[in-house]
OpenMM code with the backbone's topology and positions (N, CA, C; nanometers):
from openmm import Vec3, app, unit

residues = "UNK UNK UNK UNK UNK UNK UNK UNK UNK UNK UNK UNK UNK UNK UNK UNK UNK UNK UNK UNK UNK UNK UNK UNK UNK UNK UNK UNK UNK UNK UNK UNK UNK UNK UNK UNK UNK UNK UNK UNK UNK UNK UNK UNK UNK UNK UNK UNK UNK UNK UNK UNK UNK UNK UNK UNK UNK UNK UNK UNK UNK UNK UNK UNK UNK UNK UNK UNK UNK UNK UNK UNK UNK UNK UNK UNK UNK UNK UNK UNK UNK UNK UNK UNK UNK UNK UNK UNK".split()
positions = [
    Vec3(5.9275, 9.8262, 6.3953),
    Vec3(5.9979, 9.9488, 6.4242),
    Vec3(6.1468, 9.9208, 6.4216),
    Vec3(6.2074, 10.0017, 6.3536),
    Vec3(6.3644, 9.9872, 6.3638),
    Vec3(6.4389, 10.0625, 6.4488),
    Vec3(6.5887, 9.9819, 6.4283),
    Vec3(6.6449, 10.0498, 6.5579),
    Vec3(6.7342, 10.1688, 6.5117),
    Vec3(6.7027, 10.2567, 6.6264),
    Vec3(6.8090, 10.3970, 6.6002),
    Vec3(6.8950, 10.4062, 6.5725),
    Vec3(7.0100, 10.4187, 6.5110),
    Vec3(7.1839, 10.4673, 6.4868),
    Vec3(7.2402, 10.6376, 6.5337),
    Vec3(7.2360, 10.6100, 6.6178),
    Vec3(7.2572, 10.7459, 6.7146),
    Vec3(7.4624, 10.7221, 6.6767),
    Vec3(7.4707, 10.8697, 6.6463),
    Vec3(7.6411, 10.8725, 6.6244),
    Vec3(7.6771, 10.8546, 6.7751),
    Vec3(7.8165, 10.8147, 6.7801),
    Vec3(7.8364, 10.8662, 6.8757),
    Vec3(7.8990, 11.0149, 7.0045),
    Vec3(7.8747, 11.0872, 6.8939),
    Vec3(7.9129, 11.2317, 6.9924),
    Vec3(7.7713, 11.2384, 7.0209),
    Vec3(7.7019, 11.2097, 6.9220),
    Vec3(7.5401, 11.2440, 7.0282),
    Vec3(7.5522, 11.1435, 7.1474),
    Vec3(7.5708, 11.0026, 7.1325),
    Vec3(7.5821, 10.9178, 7.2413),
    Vec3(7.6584, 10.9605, 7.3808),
    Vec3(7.7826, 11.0507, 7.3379),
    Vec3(7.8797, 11.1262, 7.4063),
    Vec3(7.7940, 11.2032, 7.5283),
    Vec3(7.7288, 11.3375, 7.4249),
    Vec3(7.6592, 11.4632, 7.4574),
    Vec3(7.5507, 11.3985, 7.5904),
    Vec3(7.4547, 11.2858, 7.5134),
    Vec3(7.3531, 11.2204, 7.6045),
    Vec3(7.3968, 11.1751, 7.7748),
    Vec3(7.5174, 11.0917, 7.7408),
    Vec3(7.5835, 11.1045, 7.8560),
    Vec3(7.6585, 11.1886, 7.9504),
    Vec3(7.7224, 11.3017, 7.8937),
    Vec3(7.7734, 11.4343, 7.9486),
    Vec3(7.6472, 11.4987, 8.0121),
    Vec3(7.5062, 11.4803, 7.9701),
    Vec3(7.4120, 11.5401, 8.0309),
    Vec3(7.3596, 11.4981, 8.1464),
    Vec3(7.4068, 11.3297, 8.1547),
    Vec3(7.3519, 11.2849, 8.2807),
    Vec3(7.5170, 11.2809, 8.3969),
    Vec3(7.5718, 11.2504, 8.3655),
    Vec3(7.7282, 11.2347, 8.4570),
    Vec3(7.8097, 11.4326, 8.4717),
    Vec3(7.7933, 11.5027, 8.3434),
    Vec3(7.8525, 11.6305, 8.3913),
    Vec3(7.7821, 11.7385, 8.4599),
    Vec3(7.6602, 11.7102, 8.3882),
    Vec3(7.5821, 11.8109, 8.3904),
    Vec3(7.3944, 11.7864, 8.5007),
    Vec3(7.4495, 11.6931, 8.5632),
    Vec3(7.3418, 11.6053, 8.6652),
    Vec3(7.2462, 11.6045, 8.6452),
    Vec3(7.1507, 11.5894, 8.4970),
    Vec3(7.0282, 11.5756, 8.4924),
    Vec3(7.0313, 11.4488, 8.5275),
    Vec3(6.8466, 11.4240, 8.5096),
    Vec3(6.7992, 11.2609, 8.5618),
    Vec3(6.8709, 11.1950, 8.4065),
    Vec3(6.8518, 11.0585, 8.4356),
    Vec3(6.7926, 10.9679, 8.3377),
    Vec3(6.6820, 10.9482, 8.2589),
    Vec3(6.5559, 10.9983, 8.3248),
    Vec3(6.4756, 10.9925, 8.2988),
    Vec3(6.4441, 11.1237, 8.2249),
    Vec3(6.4572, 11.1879, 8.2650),
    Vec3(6.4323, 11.3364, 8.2160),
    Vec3(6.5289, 11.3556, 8.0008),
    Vec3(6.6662, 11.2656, 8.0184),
    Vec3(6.7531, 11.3254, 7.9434),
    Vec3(6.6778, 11.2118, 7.8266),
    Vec3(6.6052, 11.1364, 7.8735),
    Vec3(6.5867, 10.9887, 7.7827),
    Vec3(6.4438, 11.0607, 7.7207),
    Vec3(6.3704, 11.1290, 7.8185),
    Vec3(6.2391, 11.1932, 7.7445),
    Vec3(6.2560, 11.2812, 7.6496),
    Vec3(6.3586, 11.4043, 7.7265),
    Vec3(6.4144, 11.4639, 7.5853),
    Vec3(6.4523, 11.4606, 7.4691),
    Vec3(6.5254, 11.3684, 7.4626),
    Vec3(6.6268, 11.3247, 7.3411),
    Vec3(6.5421, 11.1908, 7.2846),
    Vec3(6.4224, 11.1149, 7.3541),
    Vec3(6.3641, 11.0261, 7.2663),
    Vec3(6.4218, 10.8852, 7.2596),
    Vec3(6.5327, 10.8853, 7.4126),
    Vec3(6.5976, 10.7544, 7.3942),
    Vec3(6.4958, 10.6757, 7.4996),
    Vec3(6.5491, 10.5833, 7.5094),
    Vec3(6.4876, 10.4746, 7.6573),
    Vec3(6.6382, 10.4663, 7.7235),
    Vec3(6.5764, 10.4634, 7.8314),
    Vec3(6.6529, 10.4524, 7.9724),
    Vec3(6.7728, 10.3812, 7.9461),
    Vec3(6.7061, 10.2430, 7.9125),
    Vec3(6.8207, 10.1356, 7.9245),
    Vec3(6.9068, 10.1881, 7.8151),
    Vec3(6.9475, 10.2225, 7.7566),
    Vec3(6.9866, 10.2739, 7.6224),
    Vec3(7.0884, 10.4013, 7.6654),
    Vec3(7.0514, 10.4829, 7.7749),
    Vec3(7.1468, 10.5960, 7.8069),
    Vec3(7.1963, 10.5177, 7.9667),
    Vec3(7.1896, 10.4004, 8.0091),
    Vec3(7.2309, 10.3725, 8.0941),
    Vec3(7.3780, 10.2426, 8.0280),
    Vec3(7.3512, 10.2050, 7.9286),
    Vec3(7.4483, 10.1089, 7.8386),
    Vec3(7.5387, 10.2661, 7.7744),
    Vec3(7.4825, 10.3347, 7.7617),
    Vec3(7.6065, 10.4208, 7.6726),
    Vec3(7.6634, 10.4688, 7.7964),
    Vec3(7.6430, 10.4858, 7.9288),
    Vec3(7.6999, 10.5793, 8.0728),
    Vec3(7.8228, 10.4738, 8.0744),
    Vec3(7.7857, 10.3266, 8.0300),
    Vec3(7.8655, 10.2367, 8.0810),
    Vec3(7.9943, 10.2288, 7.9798),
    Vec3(7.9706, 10.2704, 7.8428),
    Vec3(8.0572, 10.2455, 7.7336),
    Vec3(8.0940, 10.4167, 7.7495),
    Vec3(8.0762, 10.4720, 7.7218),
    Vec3(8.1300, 10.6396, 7.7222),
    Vec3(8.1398, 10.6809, 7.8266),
    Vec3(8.0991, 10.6824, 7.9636),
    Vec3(8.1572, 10.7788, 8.0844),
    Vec3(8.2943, 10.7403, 8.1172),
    Vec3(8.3147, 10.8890, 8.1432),
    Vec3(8.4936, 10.8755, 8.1790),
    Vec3(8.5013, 10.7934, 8.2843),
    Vec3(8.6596, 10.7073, 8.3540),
    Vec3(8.6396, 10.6745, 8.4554),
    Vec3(8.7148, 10.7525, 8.5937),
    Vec3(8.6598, 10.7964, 8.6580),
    Vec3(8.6983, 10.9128, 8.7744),
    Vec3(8.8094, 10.8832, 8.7885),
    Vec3(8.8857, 10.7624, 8.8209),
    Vec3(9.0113, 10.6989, 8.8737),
    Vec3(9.0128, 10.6806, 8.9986),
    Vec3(8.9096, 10.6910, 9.0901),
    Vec3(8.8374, 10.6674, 9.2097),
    Vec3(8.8314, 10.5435, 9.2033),
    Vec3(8.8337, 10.4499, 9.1614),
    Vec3(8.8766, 10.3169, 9.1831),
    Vec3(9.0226, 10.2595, 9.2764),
    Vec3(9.1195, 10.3593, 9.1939),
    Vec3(9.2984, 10.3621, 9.2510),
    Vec3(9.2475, 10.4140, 9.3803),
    Vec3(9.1468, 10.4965, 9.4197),
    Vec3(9.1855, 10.6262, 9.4739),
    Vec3(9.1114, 10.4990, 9.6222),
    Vec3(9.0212, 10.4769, 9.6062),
    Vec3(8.9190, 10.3609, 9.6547),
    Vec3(8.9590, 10.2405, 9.7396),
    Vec3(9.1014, 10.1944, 9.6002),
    Vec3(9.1748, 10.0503, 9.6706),
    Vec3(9.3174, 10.1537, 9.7895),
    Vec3(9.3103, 10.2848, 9.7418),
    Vec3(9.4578, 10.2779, 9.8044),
    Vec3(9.3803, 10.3256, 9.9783),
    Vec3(9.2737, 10.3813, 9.9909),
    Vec3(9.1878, 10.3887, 10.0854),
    Vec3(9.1840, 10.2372, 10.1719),
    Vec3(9.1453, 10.2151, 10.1087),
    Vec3(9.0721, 10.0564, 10.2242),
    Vec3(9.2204, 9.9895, 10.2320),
    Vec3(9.3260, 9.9932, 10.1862),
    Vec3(9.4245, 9.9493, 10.1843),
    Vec3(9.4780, 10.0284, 10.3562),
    Vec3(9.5236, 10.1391, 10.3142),
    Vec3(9.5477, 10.2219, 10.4410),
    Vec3(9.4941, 10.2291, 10.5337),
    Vec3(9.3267, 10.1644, 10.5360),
    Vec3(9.2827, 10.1663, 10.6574),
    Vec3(9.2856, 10.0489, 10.7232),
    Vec3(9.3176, 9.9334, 10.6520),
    Vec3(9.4101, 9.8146, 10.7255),
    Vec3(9.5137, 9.8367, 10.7147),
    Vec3(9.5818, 9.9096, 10.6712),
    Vec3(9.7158, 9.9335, 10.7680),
    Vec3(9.7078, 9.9648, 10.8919),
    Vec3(9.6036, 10.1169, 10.9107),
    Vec3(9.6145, 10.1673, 11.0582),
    Vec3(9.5454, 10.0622, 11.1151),
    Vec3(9.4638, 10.0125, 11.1001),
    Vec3(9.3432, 9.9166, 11.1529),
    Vec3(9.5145, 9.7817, 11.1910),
    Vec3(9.6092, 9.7493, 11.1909),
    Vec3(9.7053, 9.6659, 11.1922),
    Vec3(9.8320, 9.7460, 11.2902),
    Vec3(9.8522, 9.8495, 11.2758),
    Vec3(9.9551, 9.9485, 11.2925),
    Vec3(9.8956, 9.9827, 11.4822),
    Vec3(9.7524, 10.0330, 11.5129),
    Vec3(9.6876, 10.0338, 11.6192),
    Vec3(9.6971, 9.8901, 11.6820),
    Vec3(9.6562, 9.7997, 11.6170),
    Vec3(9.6682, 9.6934, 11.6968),
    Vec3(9.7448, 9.6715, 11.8040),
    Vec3(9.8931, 9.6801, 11.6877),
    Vec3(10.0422, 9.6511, 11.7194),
    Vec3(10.0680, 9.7836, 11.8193),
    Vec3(10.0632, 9.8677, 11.8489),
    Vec3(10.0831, 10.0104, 11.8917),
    Vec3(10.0007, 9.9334, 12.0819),
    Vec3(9.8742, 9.9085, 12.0493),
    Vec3(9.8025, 9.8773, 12.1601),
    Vec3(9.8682, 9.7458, 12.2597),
    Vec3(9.8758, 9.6688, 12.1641),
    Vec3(10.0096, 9.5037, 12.2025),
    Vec3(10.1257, 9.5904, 12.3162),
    Vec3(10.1858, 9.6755, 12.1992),
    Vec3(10.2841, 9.7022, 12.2872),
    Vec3(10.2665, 9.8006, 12.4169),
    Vec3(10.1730, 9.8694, 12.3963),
    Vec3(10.1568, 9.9454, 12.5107),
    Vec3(10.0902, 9.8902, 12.6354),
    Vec3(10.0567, 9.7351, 12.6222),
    Vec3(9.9786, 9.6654, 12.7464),
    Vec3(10.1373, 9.5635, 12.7676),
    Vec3(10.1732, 9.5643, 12.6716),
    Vec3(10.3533, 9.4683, 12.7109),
    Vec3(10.3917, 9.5634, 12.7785),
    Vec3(10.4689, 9.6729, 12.7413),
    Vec3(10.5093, 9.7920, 12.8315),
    Vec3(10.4682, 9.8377, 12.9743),
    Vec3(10.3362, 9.8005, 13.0190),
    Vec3(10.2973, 9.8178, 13.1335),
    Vec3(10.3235, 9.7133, 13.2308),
    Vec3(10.2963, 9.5548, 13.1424),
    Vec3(10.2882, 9.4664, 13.1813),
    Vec3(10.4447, 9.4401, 13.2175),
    Vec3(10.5514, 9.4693, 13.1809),
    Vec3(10.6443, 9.4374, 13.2092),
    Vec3(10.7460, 9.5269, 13.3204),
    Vec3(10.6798, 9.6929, 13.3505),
    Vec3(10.7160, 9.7885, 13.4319),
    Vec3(10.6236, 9.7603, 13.5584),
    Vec3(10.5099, 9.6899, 13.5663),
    Vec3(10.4820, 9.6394, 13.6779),
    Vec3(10.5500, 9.5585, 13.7162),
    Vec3(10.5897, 9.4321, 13.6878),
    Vec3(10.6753, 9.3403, 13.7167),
    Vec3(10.8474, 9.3845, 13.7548),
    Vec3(10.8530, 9.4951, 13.6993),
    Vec3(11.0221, 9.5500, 13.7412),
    Vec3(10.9920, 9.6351, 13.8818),
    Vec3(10.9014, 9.6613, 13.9486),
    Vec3(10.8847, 9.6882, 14.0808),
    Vec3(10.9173, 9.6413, 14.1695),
] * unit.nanometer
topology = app.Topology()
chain = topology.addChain("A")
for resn in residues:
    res = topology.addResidue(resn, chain)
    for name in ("N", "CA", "C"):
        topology.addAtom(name, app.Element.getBySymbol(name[0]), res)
């Protein structure tokens, strides 16, 4: 059996059906006559990329900031006490 040569706007379309348009995998691979692995290698070569990656690092980034920023905030507010007791 030989192998398929699927263009790629069909390769495109196959994937727009599973990432835009939320069908299964399974479902879009029965339709169209592909195998799985086959519309899961083209999701990887043709799906757009969200930019949720940037969006992802600048997240976990900021939350060690506050996660650093609280720390320091908490430090000083037990220094501050600690040192207005002592001025009594």
């Amino acid at each position: 059996m030989g192998k398929a040569n699927f263009s790629d706007d069909f390769k495109r379309d196959a994937v727009a059906q599973i990432t835009e348009r939320g069908y299964p995998v399974a479902e879009v691979s029965q339709r169209l006559g592909v195998s799985p692995h086959s519309l899961y290698a083209w999701k990887r070569k043709f799906s757009q990329p969200s930019g949720g990656g940037d969006k992802d690092a600048e997240i976990r980034r900021l939350k060690r900031e506050l996660t650093r920023v609280t720390e320091e905030h908490d430090i000083l507010k037990k220094a501050t006490a600690y040192f207005a007791r002592d001025a009594k």
